[in-house]
C-alpha positions in Angstrom: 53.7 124.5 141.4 50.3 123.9 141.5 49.2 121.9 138.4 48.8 118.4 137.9 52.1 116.6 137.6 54.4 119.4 139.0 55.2 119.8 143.0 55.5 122.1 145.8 57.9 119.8 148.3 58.1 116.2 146.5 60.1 114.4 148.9 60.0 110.6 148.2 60.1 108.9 144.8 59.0 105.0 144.2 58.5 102.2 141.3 56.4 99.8 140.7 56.0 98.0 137.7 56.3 100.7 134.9 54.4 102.9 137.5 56.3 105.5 139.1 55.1 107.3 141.7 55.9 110.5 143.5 54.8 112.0 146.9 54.1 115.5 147.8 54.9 116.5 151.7 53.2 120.1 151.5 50.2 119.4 149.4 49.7 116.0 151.2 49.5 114.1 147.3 50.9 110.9 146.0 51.1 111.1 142.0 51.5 108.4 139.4 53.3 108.3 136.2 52.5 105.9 133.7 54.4 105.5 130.4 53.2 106.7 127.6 52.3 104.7 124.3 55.7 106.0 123.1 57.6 104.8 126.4 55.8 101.1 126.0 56.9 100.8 122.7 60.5 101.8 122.6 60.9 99.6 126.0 59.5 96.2 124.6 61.5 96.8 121.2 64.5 97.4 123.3 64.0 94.1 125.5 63.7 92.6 122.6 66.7 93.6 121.3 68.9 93.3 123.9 67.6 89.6 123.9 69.1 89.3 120.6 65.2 88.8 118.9 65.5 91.3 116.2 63.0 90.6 113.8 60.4 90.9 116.1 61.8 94.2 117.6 61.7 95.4 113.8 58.3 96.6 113.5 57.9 98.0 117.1 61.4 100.5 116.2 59.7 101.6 113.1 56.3 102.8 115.0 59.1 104.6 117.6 60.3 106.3 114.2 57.0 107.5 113.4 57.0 109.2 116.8 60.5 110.3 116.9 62.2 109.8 113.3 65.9 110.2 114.5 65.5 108.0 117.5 69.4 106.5 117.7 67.9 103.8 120.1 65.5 102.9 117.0 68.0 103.4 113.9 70.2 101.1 115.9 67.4 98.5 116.2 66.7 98.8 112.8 70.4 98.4 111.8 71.1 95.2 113.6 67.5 94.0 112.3 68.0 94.2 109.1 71.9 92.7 109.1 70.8 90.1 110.7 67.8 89.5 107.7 70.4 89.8 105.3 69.5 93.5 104.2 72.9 94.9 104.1 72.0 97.9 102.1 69.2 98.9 104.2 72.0 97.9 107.4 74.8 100.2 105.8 71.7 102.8 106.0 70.6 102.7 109.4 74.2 102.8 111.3 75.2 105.4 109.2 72.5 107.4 110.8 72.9 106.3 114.4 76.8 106.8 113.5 77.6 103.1 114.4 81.1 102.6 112.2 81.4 99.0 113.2 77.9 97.9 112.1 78.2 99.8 109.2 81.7 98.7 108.0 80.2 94.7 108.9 77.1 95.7 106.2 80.1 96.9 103.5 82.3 93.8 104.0 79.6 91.5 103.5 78.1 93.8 100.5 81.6 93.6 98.8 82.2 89.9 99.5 78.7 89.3 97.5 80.0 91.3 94.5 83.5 90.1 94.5 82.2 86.4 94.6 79.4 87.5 92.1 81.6 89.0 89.4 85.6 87.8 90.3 86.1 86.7 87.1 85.6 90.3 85.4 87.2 91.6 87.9 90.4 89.3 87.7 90.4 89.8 83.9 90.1 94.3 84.5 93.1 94.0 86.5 94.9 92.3 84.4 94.3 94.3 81.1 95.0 97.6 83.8 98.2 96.4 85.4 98.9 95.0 81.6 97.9 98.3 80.0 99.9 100.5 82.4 103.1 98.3 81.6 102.6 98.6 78.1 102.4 102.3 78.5 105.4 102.7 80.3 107.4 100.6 77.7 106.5 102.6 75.0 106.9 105.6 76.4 110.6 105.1 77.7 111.2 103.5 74.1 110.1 106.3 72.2 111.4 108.8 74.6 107.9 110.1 74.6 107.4 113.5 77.2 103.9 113.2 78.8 103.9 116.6 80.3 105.5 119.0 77.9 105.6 122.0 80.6 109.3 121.9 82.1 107.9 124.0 85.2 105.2 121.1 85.9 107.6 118.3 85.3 109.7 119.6 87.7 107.0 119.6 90.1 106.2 116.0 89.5 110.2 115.0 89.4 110.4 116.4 93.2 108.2 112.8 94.2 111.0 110.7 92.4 114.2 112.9 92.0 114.0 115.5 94.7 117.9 116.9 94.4 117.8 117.0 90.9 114.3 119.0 90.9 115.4 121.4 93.5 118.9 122.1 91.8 117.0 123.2 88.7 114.7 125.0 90.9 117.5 126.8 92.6 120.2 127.1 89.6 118.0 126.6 86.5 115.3 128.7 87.2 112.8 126.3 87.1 110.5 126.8 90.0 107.0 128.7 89.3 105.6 131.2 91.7 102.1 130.5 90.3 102.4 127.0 90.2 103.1 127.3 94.1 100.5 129.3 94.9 98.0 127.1 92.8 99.4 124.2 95.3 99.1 126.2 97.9 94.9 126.7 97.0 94.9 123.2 96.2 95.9 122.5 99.4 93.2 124.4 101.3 90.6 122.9 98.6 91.4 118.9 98.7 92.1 119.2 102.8 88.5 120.8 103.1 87.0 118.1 100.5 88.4 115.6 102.5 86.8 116.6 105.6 83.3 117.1 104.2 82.8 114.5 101.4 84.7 111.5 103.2 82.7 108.7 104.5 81.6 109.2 108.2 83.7 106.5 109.8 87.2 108.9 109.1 85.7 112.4 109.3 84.0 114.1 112.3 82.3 116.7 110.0 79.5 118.5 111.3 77.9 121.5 108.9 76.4 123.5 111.8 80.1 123.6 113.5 82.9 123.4 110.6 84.6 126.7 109.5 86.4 127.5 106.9 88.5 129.8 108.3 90.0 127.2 110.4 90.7 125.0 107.5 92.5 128.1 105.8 94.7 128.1 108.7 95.8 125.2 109.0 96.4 124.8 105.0 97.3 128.3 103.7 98.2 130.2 106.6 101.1 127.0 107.7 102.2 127.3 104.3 102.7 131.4 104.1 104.1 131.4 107.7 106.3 128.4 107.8 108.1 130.6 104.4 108.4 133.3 106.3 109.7 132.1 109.6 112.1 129.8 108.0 113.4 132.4 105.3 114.3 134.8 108.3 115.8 132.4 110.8 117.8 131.1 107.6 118.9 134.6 106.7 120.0 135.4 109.4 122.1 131.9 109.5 123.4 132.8 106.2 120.7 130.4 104.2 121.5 131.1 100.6 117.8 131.0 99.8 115.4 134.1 98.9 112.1 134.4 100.0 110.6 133.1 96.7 112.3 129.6 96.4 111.7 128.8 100.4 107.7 129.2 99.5 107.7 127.3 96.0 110.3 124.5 98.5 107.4 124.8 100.8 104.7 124.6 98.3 105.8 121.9 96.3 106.0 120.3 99.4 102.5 119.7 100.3 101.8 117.9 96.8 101.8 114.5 98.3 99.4 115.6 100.8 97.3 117.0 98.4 97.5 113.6 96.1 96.8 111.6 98.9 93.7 113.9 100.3 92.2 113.5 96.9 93.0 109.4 96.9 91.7 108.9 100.3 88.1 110.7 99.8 87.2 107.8 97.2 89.1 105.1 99.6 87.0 106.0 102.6 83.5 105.8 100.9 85.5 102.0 99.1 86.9 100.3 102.2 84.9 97.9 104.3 86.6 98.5 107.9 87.0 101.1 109.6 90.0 100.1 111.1 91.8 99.5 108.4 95.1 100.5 107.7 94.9 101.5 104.5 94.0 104.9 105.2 96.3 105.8 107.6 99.2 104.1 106.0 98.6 106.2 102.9 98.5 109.3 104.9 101.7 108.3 106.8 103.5 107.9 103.8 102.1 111.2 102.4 103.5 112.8 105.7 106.8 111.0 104.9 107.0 112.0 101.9 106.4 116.1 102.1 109.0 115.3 105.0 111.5 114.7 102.9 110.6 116.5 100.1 110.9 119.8 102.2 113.9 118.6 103.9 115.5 118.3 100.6 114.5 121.3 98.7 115.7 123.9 102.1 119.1 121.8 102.1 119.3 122.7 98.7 118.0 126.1 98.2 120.3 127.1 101.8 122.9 125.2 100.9 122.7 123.6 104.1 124.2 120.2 105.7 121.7 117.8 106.9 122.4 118.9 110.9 122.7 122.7 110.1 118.7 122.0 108.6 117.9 120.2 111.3 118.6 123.9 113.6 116.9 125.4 111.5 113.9 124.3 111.2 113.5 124.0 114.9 114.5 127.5 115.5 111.9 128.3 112.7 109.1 126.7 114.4 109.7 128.3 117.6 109.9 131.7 115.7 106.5 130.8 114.2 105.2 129.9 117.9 106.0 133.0 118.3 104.2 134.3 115.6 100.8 133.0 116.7 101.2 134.7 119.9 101.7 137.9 119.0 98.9 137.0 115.9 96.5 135.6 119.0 97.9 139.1 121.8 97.4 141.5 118.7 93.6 140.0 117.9 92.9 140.6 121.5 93.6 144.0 121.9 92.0 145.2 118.8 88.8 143.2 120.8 89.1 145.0 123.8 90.0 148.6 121.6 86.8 147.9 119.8 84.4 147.2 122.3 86.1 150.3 124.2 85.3 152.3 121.7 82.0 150.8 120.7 81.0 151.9 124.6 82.2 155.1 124.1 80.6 155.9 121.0 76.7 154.2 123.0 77.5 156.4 125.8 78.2 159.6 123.7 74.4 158.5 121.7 72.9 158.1 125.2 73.6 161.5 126.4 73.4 163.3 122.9 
């Protein structure tokens, strides 16, 4: 081009100082760049913060705010400024929106070890009367013979996390198993799985609202449910599994109910624990895992009346039969593309001529 600043042939490039400077073979011109009052700002904060002097890098980050409010370079300077003044609430604010998990969980810890050493005693006494409380309960309860949930549907549900053969053989010879309890699971477990991703804290979710669908979620929650029933109630039927339809889905349904306890425990958790690292999280979610495992494992032995091995082919038939599935789900939802915008051509052509 033409204009000041933009070249017809620039062929040689060269720095001095915070000068740089750019030659022009055609037009026979030597231009010079100098930085803006922006650029001389955010350099000397970041000199300064690289040299470790943060307070005095403080107010030059929060002029580069004024000029570019969600400068990372300038939330990070800010973040490390005010840790290092003490400010840990301010801190915890700052790398949260740079998305800097360590500084952020370092702000927590030292924000919890102030209130734990400010109010330990309470504390100590509120576990105590909890832990206390909860024993108390439990005494009473097995004493008096007391039922806490009265529905014999729902306590079978809750049973499956303690006594999963005896749940399942009332669920297979008793009767006991509820089609609408399943299918509330079953929503539950689309519902806690997409809390999860959207309200936990931003160290153990990679949620973005301008990216995340919900159909995706449904998928993976709703849809794994309703095809791992159907894929493993006709690979068992065909290997004489002694289970209909119905009790493979509630099996599979109450299945998830750990995952759904636990995506409802950790949402709380994440937004409570200092580290990011921690393995509090992910042991809880292993364990969850575990626990559906063999929950599942249980209630198809039962409802097939299956040996452990004879599962074991199952169920891997059954997921290669629902690899299968999503192929011809994924081959089908391709050609209905190409039919549609076949016929969506045919139908602009026919307007254009007509």
């Amino acid at each position: 081009g033409k204009q000041t600043g933009v070249f017809s042939a620039a062929n040689s490039i060269a720095v001095n100082g915070s000068r740089i400077m750019v030659s022009d073979s055609l037009r026979g011109t030597v231009t010079f760049f100098e930085r803006t009052e922006y650029g001389e700002i955010l350099c000397t904060a970041q000199e300064l913060t690289l040299n470790s002097n943060y307070n005095a890098a403080r107010p030059l980050w929060n002029k580069v705010l004024e000029f570019d409010p969600v400068n990372r370079m300038a939330l990070l300077g800010l973040a490390k400024a005010t840790y290092q003044s003490g400010e840990y609430s301010e801190a915890m604010y700052y790398a949260k929106e740079c998305n800097n998990a360590e500084l952020y969980s370092q702000a927590r810890q030292k924000l919890q070890n102030e209130f734990i050493s400010r109010n330990f005693v309470w504390l100590f006494l509120l576990v105590i009367a909890l832990v206390g409380g909860i024993v108390v309960l439990l005494v009473l309860t097995k004493r008096k013979q007391v039922v806490l949930i009265k529905n014999a549907e729902l306590r079978t549900l809750t049973r499956t996390l303690v006594h999963p053969f005896e749940s399942f053989n009332d669920v297979k010879y008793k009767q006991m198993g509820s089609l609408k309890i399943a299918f509330i699971l079953t929503f539950l477990f689309y519902l806690s799985g997409s809390a999860a991703t959207i309200w936990s804290d931003f160290r153990y979710t990679s949620y973005d609202s301008a990216s995340y669908n919900t159909l995706f979620q449904i998928v993976r929650t709703i849809g794994l449910v309703a095809v791992w029933s159907l894929a493993n109630w006709g690979i068992s039927t065909l290997q004489n599994g002694k289970g209909r339809l119905k009790e493979v889905f509630i099996v599979t349904a109450y299945s998830v109910f750990p995952i759904i306890l636990y995506n409802l425990i950790s949402i709380p958790l994440t937004h409570i624990v200092a580290s990011s690292e921690s393995t509090l999280i992910s042991g809880l979610h292993i364990l969850a895992l575990i626990f559906s495992a063999i929950i599942l494992t249980v209630g198809l032995m039962i409802i097939h009346d299956y040996s452990f091995p004879r599962f074991l082919i199952t169920a891997f038939i059954s997921l290669l039969f629902i690899i299968l599935i999503i192929f011809v789900v994924f081959m089908i939802g391709i050609l209905l593309t190409q039919f549609w915008s076949f016929f969506a051509e045919v139908i602009l052509e026919a307007i254009r001529r007509f």
